[in-house]
Structure formats: C-alpha cells, structure tokens
Residue frames as a rotation matrix with the C-alpha (Angstrom) as fourth column:
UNK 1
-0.419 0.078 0.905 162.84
0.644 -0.677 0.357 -9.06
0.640 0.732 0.233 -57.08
UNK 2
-0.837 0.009 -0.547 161.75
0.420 -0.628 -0.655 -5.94
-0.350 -0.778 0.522 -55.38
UNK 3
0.291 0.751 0.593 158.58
0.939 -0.343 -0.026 -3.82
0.184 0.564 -0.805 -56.39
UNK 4
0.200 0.174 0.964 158.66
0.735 -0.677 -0.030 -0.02
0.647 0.715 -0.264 -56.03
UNK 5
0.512 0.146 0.846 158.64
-0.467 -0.779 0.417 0.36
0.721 -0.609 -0.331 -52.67
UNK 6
-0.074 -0.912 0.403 161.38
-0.853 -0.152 -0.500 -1.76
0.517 -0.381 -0.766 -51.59
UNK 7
0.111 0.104 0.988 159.50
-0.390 0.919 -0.053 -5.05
-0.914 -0.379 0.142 -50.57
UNK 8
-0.913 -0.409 -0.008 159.75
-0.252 0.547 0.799 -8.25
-0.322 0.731 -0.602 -52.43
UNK 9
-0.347 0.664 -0.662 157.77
-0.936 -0.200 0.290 -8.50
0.060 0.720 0.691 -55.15
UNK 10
0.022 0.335 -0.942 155.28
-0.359 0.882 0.306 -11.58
0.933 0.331 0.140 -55.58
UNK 11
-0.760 -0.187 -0.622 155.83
0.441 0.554 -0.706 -12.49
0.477 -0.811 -0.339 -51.79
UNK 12
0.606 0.760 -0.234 153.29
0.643 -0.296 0.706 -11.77
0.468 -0.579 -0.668 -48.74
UNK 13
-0.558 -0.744 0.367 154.54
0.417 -0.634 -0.652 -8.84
0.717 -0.211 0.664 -47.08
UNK 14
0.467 0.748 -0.472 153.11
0.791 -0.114 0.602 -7.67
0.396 -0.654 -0.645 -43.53
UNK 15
-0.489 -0.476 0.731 153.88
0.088 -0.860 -0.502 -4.12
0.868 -0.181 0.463 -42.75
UNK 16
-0.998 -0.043 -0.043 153.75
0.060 -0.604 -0.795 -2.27
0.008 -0.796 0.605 -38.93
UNK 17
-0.485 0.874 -0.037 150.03
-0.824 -0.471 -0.316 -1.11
-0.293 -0.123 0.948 -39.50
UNK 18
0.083 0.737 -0.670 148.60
-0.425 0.635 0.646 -4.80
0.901 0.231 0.366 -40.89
UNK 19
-0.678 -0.097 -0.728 150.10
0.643 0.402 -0.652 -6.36
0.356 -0.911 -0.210 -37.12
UNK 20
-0.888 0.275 0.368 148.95
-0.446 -0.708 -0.548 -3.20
0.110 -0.651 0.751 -35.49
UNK 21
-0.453 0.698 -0.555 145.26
-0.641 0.177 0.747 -4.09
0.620 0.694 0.367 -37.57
UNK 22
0.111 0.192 -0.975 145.47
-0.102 0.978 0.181 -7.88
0.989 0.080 0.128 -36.63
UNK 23
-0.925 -0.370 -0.087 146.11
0.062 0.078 -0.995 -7.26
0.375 -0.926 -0.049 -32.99
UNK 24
-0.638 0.715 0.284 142.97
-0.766 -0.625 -0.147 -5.02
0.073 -0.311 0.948 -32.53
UNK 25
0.049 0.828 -0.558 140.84
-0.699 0.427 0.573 -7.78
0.713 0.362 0.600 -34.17
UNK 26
-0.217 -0.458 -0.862 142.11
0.324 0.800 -0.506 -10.05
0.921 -0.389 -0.026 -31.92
UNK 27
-0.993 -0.051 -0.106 141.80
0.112 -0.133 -0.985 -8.14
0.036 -0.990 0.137 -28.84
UNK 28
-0.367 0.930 -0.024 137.96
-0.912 -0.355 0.206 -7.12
0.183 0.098 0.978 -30.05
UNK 29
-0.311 -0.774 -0.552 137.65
-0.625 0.604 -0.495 -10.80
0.716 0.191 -0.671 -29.76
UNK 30
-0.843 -0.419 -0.337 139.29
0.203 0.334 -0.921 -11.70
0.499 -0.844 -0.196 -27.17
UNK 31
-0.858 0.513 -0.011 137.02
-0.322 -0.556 -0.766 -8.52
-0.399 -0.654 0.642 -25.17
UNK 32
-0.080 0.934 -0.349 133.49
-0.847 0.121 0.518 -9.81
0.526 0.337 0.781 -27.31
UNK 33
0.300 0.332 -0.894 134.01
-0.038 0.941 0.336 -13.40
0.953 -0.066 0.295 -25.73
UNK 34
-0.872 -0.313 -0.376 135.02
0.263 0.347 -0.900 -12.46
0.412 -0.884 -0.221 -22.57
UNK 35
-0.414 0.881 0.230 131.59
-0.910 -0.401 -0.102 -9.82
0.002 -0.252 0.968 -22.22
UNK 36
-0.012 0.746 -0.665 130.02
-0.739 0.442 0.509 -12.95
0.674 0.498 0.546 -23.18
UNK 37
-0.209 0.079 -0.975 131.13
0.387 0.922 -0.008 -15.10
0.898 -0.379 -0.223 -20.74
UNK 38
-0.984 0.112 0.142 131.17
-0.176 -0.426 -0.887 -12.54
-0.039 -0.898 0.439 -17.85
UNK 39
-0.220 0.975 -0.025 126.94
-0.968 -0.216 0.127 -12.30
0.118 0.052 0.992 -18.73
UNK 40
-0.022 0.145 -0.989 126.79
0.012 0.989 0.145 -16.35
1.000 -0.009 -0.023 -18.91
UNK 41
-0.602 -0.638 -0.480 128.67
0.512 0.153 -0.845 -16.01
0.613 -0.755 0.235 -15.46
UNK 42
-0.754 0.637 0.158 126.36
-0.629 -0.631 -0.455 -13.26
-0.190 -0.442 0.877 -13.55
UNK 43
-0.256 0.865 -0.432 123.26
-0.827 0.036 0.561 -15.09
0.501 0.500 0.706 -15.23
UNK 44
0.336 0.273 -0.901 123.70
0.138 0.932 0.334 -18.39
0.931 -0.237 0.276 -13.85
UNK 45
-0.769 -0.328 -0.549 125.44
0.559 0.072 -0.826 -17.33
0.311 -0.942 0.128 -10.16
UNK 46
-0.905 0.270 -0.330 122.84
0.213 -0.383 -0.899 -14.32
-0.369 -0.883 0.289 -9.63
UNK 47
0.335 0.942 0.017 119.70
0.505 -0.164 -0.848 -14.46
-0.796 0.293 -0.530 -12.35
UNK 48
0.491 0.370 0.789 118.90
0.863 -0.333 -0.381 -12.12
0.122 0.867 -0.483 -15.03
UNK 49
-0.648 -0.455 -0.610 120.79
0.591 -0.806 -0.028 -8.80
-0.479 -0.379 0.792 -14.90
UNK 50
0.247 0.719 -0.649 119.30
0.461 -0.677 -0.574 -5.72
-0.852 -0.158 -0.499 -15.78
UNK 51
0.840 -0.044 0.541 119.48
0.443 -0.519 -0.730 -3.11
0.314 0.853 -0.416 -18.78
UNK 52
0.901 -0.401 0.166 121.77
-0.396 -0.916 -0.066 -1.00
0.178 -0.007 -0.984 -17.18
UNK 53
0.546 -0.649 0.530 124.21
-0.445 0.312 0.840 -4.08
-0.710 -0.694 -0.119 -16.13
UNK 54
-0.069 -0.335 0.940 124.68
0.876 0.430 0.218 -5.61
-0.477 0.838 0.264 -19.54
UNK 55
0.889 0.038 0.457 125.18
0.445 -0.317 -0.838 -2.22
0.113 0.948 -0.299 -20.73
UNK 56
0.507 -0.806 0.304 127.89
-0.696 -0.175 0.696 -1.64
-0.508 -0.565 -0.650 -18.18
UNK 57
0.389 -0.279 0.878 129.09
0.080 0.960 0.269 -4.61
-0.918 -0.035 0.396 -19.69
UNK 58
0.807 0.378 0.453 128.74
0.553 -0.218 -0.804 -3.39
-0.205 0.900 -0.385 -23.29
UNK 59
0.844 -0.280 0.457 130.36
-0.310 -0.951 -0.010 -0.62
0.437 -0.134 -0.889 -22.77
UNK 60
0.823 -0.551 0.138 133.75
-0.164 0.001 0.986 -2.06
-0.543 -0.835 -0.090 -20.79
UNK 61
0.560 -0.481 -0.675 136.81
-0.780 -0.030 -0.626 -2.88
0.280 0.876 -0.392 -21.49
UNK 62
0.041 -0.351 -0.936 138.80
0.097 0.933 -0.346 -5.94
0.994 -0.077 0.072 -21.37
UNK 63
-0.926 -0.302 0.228 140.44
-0.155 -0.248 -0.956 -4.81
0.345 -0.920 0.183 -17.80
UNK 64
-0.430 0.544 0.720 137.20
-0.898 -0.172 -0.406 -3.98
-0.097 -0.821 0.562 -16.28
UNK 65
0.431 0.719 -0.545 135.41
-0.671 0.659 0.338 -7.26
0.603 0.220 0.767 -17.59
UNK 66
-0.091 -0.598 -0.796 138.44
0.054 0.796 -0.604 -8.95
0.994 -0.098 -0.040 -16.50
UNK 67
-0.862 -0.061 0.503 137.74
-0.402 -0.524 -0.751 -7.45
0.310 -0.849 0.428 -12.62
UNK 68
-0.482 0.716 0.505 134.38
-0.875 -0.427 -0.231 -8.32
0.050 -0.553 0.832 -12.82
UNK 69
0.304 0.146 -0.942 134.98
-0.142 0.984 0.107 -11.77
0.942 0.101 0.319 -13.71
UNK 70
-0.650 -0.614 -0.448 136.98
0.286 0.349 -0.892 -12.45
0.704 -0.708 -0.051 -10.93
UNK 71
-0.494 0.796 0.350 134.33
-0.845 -0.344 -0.409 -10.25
-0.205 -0.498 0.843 -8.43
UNK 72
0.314 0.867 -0.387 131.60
-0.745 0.478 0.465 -12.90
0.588 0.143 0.796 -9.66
UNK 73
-0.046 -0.429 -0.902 133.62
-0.010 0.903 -0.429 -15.51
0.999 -0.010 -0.046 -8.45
UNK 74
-0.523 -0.506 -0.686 133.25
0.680 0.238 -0.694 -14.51
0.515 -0.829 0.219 -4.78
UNK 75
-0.707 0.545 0.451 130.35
-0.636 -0.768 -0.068 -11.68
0.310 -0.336 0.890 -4.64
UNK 76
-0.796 0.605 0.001 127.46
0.271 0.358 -0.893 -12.08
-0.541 -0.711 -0.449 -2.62
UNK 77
0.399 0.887 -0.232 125.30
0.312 -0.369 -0.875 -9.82
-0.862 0.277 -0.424 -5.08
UNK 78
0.199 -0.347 0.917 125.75
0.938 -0.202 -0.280 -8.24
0.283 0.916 0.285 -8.35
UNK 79
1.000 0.015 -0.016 126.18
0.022 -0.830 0.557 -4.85
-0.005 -0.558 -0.830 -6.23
UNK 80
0.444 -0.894 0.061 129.63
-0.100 0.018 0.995 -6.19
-0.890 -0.448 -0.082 -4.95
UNK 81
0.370 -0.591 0.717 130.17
0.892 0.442 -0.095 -7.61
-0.261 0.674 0.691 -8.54
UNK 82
0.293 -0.102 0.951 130.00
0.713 -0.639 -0.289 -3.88
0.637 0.763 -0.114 -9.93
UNK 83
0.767 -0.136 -0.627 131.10
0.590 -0.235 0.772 -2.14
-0.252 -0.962 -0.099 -6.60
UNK 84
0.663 -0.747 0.043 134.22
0.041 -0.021 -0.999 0.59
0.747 0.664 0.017 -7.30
C-alpha cells in the first residue's frame, strides 16, 4: 500500500535527509572520540596540556585531529605537535 506521498505505507522508510542526519551523528562521534583520544595521547607522551591546547582541540576538526594524532606519534614537544 502506498501513503500520500508515494512511500509504502506501514513500512520503515529512510529518506536522503534521515542518511544525510545519521552520517553527521556518526561523524560527531567518530570526531568526539578521536579529540578524546588525541588529549589521552598528548597527556601521557608530554604531561598536562594547557587551556589554549585542549581548546585547539575543541575547536578542530576531524582532519586536523587526525594530523595531530599522527604529529604526537613522533614530536619532540607539543610545539611540533601543533606546528603549521
């Protein structure tokens, strides 16, 4: 059976804009547990970070977190981590 607008009636029905939706959440995520580990990661290789580094953090996106993960792996300081 159809409903009014051309989908089937009585079924689950996932339109363009609920994927779109469910991606975001996902990537928010994704980008909430990577900040989190990137701060684990800095904390235990170089100490406490500062206000202004865990808001650099805050404040990134995926990409850049993803940059500065990799940077931790192989900086000498947290300078080099956040270096552009």
């Amino acid at each position: 059976m159809i409903d009014e607008h051309n989908r089937p009636s009585g079924e689950v029905f996932e339109t363009m804009a609920d994927r779109l939706r469910a991606e975001g959440r996902a990537k928010a995520v994704a980008a909430g547990a990577a900040r989190v580990l990137l701060i684990l990661l800095k904390h235990q290789r170089f100490g406490t970070l500062s206000d202004d580094h865990l808001a650099a953090i805050n404040t990134a996106n995926y990409e850049q977190i993803e940059v500065w993960g990799v940077r931790t792996l192989s900086a000498e300081n947290l300078e080099d981590v956040f270096a552009d």
